[in-house]
RODO-2510 file (C-alpha; in nm, 4 decimals, decimal comma):
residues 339
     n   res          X          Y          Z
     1     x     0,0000     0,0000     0,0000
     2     x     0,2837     0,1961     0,0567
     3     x     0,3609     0,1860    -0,3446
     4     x     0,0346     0,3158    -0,3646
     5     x    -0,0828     0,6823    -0,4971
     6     x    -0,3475     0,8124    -0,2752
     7     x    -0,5980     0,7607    -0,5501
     8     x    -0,4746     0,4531    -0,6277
     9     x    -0,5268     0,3183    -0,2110
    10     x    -0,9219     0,4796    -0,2814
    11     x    -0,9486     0,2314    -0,5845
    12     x    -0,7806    -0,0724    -0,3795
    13     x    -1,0352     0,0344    -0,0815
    14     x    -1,3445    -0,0360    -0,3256
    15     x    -1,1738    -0,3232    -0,4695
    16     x    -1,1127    -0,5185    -0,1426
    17     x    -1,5162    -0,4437    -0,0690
    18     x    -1,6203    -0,5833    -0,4363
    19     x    -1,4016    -0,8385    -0,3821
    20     x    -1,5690    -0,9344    -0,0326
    21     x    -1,9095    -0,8910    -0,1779
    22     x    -1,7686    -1,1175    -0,4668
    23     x    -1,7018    -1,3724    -0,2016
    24     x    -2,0181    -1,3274     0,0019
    25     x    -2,2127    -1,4043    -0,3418
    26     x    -2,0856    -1,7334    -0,3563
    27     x    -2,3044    -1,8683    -0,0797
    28     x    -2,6301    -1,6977    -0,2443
    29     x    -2,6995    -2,0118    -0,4324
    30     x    -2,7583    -2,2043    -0,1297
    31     x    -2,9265    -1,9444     0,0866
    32     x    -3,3132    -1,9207     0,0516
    33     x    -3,4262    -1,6224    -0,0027
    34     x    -3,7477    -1,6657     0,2984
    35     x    -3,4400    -1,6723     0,5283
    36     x    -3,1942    -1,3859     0,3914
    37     x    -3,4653    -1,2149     0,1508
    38     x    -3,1894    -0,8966     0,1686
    39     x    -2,8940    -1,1204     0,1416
    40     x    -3,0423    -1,2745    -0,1961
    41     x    -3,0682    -0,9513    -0,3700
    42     x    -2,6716    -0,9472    -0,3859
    43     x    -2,7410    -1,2096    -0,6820
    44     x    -2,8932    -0,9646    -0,9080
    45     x    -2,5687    -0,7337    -0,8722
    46     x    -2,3196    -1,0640    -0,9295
    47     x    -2,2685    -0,9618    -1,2928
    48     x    -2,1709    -0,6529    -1,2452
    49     x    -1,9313    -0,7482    -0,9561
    50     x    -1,7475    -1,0200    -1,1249
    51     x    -1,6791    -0,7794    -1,4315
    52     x    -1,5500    -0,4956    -1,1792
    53     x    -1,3517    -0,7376    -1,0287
    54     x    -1,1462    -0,8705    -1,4064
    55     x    -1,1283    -0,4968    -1,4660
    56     x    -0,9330    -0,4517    -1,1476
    57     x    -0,7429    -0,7153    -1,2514
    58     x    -0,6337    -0,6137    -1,5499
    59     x    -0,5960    -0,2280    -1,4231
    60     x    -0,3466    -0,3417    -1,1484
    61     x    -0,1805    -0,5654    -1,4222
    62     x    -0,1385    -0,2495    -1,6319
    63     x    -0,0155    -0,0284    -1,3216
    64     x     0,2480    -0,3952    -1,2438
    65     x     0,0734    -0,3716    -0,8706
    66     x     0,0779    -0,6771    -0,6922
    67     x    -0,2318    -0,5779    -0,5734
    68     x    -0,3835    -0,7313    -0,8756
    69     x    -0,3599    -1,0372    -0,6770
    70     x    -0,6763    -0,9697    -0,4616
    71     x    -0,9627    -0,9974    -0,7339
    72     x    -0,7676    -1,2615    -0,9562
    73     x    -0,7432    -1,4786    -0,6212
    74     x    -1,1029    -1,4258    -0,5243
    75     x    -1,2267    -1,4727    -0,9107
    76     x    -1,0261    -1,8260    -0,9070
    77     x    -1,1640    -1,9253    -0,5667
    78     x    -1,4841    -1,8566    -0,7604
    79     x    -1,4267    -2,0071    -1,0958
    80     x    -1,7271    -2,2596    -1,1134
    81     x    -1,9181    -1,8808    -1,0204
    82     x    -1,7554    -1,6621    -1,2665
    83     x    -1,8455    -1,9400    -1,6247
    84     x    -2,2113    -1,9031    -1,5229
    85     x    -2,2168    -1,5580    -1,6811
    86     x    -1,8544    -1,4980    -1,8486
    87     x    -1,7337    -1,8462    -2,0002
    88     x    -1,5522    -1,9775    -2,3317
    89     x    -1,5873    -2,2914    -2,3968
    90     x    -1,4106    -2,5242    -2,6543
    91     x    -1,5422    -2,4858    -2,9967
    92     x    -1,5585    -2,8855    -3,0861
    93     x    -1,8919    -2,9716    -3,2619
    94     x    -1,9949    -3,3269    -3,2903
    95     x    -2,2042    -3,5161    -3,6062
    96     x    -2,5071    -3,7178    -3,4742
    97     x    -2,8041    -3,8250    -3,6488
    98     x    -2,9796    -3,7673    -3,2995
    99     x    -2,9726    -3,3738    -3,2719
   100     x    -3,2486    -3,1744    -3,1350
   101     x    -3,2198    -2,7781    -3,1929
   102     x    -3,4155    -2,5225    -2,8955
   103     x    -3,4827    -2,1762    -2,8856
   104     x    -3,6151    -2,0157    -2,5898
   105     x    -3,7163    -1,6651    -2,6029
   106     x    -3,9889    -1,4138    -2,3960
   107     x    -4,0986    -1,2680    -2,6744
   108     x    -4,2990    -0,9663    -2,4696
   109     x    -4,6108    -0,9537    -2,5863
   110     x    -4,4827    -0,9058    -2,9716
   111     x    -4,4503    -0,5756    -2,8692
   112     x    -4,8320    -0,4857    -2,7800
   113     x    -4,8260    -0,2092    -2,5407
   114     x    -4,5246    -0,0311    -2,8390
   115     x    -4,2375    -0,0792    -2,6069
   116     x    -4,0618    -0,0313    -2,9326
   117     x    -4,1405     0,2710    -3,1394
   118     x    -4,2228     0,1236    -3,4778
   119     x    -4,4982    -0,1034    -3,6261
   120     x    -4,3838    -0,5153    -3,7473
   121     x    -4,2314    -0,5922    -3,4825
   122     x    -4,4321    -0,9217    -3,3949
   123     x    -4,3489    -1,0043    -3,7529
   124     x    -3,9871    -0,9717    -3,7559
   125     x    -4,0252    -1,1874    -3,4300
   126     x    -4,2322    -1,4383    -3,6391
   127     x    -3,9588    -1,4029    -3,9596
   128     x    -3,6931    -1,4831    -3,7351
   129     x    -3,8105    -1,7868    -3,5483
   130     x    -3,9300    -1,9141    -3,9009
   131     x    -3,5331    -1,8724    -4,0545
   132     x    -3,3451    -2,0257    -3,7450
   133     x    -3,6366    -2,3238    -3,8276
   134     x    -3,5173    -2,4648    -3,4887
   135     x    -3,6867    -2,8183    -3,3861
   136     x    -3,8245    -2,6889    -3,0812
   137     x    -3,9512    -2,3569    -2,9637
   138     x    -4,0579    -2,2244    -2,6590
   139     x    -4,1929    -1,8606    -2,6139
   140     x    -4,2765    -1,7117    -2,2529
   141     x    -4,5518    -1,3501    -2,2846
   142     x    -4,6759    -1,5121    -2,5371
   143     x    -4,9559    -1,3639    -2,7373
   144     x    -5,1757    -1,5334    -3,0026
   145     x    -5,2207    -1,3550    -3,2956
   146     x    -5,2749    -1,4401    -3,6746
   147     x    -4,9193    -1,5148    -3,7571
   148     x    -4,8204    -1,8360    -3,8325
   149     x    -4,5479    -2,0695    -3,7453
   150     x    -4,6090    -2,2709    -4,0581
   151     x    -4,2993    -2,5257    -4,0321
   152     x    -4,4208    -2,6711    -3,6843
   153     x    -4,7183    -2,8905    -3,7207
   154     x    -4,7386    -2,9548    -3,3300
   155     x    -4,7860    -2,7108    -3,0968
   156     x    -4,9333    -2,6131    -2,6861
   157     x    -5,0353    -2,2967    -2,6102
   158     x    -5,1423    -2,2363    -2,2344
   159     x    -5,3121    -1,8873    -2,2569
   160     x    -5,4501    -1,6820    -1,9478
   161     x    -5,5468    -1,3445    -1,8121
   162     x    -5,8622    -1,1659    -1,8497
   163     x    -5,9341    -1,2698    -2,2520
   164     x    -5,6767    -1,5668    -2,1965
   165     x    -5,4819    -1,4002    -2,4541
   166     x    -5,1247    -1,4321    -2,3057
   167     x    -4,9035    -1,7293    -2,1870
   168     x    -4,6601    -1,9448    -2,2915
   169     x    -4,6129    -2,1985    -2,5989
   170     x    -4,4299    -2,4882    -2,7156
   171     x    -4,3544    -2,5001    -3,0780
   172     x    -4,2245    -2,8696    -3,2224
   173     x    -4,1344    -3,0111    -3,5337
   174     x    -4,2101    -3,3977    -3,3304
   175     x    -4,4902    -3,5342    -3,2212
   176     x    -4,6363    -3,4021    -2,8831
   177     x    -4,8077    -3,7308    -2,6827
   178     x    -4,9171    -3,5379    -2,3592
   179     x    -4,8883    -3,2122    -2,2521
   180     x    -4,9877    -3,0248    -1,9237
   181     x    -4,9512    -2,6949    -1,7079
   182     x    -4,8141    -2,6628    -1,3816
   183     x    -5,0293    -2,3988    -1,1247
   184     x    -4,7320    -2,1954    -0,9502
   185     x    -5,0127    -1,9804    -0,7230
   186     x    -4,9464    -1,7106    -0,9658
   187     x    -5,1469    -1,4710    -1,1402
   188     x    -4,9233    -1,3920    -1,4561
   189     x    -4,7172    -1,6342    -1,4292
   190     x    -4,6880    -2,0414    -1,5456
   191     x    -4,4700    -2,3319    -1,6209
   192     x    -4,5999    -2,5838    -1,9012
   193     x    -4,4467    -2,9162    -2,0565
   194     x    -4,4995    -3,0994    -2,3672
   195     x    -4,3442    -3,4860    -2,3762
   196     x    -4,2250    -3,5203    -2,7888
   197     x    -4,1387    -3,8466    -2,9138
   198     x    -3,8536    -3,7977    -3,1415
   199     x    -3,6986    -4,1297    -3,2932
   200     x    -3,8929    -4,3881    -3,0603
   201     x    -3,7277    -4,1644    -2,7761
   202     x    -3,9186    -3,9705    -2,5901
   203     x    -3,8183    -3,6562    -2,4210
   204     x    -3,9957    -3,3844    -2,2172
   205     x    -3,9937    -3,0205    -2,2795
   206     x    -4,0540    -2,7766    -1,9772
   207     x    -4,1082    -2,3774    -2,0598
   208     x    -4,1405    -2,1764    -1,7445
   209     x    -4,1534    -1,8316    -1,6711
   210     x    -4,0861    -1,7120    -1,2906
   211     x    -4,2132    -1,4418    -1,0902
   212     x    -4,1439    -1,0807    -1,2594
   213     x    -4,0480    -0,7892    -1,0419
   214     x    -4,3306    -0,5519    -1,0182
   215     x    -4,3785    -0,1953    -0,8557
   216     x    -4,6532    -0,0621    -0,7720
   217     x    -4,6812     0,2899    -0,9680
   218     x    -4,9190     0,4468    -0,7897
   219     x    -4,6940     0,4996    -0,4660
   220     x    -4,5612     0,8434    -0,4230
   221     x    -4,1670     0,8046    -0,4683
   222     x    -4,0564     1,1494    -0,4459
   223     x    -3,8611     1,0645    -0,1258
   224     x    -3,5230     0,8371    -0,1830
   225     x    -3,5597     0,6329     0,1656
   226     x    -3,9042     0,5370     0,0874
   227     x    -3,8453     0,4693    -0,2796
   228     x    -3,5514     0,2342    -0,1870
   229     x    -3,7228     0,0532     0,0423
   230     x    -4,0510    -0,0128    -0,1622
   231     x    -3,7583    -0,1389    -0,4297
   232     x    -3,6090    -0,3506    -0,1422
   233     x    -3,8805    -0,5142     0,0100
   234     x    -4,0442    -0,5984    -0,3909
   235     x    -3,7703    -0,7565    -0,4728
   236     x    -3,7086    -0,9607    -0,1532
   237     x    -4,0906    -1,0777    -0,1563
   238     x    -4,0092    -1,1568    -0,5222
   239     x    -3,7717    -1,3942    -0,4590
   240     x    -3,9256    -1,5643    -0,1788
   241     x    -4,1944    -1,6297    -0,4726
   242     x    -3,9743    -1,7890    -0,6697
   243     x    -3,8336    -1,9948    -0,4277
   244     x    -4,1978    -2,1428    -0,3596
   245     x    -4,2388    -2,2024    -0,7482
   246     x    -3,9412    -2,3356    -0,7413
   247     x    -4,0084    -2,5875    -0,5055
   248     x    -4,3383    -2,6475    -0,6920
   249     x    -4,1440    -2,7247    -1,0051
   250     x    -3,8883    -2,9621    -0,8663
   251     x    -4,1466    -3,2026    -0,7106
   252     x    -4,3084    -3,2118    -1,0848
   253     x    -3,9508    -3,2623    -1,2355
   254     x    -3,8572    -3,5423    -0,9601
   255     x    -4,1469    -3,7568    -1,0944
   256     x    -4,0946    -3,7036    -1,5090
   257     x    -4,0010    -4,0404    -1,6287
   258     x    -3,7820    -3,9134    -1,8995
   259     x    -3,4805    -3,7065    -1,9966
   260     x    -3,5954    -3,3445    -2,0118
   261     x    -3,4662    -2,9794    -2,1107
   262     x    -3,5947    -2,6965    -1,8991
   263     x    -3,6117    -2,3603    -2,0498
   264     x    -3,7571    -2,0415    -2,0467
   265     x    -3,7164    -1,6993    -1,8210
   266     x    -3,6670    -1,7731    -1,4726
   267     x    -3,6336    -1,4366    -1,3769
   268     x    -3,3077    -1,4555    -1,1787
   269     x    -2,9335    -1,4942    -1,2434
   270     x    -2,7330    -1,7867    -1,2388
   271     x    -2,6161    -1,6891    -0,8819
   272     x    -2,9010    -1,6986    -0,7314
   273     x    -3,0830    -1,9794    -0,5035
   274     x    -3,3735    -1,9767    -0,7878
   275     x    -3,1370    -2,0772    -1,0658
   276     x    -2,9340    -2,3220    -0,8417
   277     x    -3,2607    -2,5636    -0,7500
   278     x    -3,3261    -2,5416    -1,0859
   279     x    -3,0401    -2,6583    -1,2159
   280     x    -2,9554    -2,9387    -0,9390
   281     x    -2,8845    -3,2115    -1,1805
   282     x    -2,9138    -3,1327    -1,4412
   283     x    -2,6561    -2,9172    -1,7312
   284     x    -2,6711    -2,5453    -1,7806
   285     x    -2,5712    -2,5254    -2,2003
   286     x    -2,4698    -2,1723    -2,1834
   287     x    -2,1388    -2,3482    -1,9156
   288     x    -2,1351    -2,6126    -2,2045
   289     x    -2,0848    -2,4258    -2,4911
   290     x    -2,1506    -2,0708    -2,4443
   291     x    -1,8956    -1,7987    -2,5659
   292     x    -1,8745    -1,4312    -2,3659
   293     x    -2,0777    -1,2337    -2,1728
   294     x    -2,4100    -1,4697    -2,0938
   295     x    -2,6151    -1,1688    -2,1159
   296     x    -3,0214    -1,1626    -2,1846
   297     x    -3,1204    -0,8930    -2,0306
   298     x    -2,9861    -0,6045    -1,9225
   299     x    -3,2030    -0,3608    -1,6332
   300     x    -3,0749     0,0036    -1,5828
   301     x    -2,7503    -0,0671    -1,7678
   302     x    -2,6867    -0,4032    -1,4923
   303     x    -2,6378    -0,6962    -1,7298
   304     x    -2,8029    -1,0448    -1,6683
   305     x    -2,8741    -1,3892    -1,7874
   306     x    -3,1972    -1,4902    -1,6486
   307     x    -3,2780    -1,7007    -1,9439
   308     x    -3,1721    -2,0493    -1,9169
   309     x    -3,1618    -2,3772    -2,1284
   310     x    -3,0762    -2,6980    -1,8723
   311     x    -3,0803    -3,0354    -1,9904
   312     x    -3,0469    -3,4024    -1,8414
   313     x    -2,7013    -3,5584    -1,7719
   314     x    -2,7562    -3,7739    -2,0743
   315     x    -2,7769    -3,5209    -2,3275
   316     x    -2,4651    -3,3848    -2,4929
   317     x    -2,4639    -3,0149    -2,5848
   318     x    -2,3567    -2,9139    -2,9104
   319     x    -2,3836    -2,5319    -2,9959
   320     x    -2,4850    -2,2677    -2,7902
   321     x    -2,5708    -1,9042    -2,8714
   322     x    -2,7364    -1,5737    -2,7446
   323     x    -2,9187    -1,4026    -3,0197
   324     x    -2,8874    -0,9909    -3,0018
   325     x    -3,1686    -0,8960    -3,2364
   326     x    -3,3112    -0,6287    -2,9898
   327     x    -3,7051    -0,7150    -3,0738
   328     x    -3,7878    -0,7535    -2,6925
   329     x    -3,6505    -0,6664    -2,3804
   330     x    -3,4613    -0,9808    -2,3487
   331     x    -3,2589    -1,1662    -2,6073
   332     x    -3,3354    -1,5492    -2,7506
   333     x    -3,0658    -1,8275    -2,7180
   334     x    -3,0664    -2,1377    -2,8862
   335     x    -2,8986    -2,4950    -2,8065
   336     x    -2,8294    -2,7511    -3,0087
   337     x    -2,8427    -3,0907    -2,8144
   338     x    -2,7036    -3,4574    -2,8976
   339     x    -2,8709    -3,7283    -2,7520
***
């Protein structure tokens, strides 16, 4: 510290905290959020805090401070942390007769409510899904309409609300034998599965979408303390949501008889306890074979991946990719699975 400019001992000041708050984060996965509901909202900042922490790397790397030890030691005691949202992962492909191609995607509405300022938007949504001519597709805010996704001859919609006019859908170039929805106790919110037999194997496809943060708009938030707070406490009761879907889900999932792929928007990063239930057994394809930043979503400039494609033990993942097509407020990704 000595060595140290005086600006340079403010910068190692706030990296020591991000890289104790780095540390902290790795217990979030296994902490549920109805005991630490404050404590889990550290997940949702994770992103941010691992890239702060390579940039101090490299900074103190630049400056030839040892100091650049601090965040490279805490980033390798988190390794297994740090590929869940900035990974690159060999590049080998493999040939197999038995391939199955997903896109997931929260498609918002196809732009209803004009989110973005200019009319065709649902159809470049529709044009787009129809070229990547994936086998499988699974939308969360869905909305029918009278656009056609003429290359899939099978197909589940679970619609609800007022008109039962939004939802969730499974698209699928296979066969669909049974198909279902799962009641999470939520208003806007659902998980549905379709079981496709592809090649006398059959394999089930869950799309979920978890609990959204919502504010209420109508509260006066002219003062900071009170604004924070009504932030604070929606978020927290948020998560202690998910956790009960959660929970919901995995007793479904524990009695599927076959191999499965879980996608859809779950609402929450990879470092949270949502995302690690989830993914308890089962392989996260973006750690596979995803490239870069895992981002899907990004709120007030924080980047996220809250959209997820997991998959049984016995699958093989092939490709990986996150779309950036900016037609919603999140981004679709797409796997492409041996099995």
């Amino acid at each position: 510290m000595k060595s140290l400019t005086f600006f340079e001992k403010i910068l190692f000041y706030i990296n020591s905290l991000l890289a104790v708050l780095f540390l902290i984060s790795l217990l979030l996965p296994y902490v549920k959020p109805s005991i630490f509901p404050l404590l889990s909202i550290l997940s949702l900042f994770s992103p941010l805090i691992i890239i702060i922490n390579i940039l101090f790397v490299f900074f103190w790397i630049t400056k030839l401070k040892k100091e650049f030890l601090l965040s490279f030691i805490v980033l390798a005691i988190g390794y297994g942390t740090v590929v869940k949202f900035v990974n690159f992962s060999n590049n080998t492909q493999y040939i197999s007769e038995n391939s199955l191609s997903v896109i997931s995607y929260n498609v918002r509405l196809f732009n209803l409510y004009k989110w973005i300022d200019r009319v065709g938007v649902d159809e470049e949504i529709y044009s787009f899904l129809q070229d990547e001519n994936t086998d499988i597709i699974c939308l969360q805010e869905y909305k029918k309409n009278n656009l056609q996704l003429s290359s899939y001859n099978y197909s589940y919609e679970f619609l609800r609300g007022k008109n039962s006019n939004y939802g969730q859908a499974i698209f699928s170039k296979f066969p669909i034998i049974n198909k279902g929805s799962i009641d999470l106790e939520s208003n806007s919110n659902s998980a549905i599965f379709s079981d496709i037999i592809i090649r006398n194997d059959t394999i089930r496809i869950y799309n979920i979408h978890l609990q959204s943060f919502t504010f209420d708009k109508n509260i006066q938030l002219s003062d900071i303390n009170s604004r924070n707070n009504i932030i604070v406490g929606s978020v927290s009761n948020t998560f202690i949501d998910q956790q009960n879907q959660v929970e919901i889900l995995q007793k479904h999932i524990e009695k599927c008889p076959y191999k499965l792929i879980l996608s859809g928007d779950f609402n929450n990063t990879a470092f949270s306890y949502t995302y690690n239930k989830l993914k308890d057994n089962l392989n996260d394809s973006f750690i596979k074979k995803g490239n870069g930043l895992g981002i899907t979503y990004n709120y007030n400039f924080i980047p996220m991946r809250i959209d997820y494609i997991l998959l049984s033990k016995d699958f093989r993942v092939n490709k990986f990719k996150t779309y950036k097509i900016n037609l919603s407020d999140h981004e679709p990704i797409f796997s492409e699975i041996i099995f």
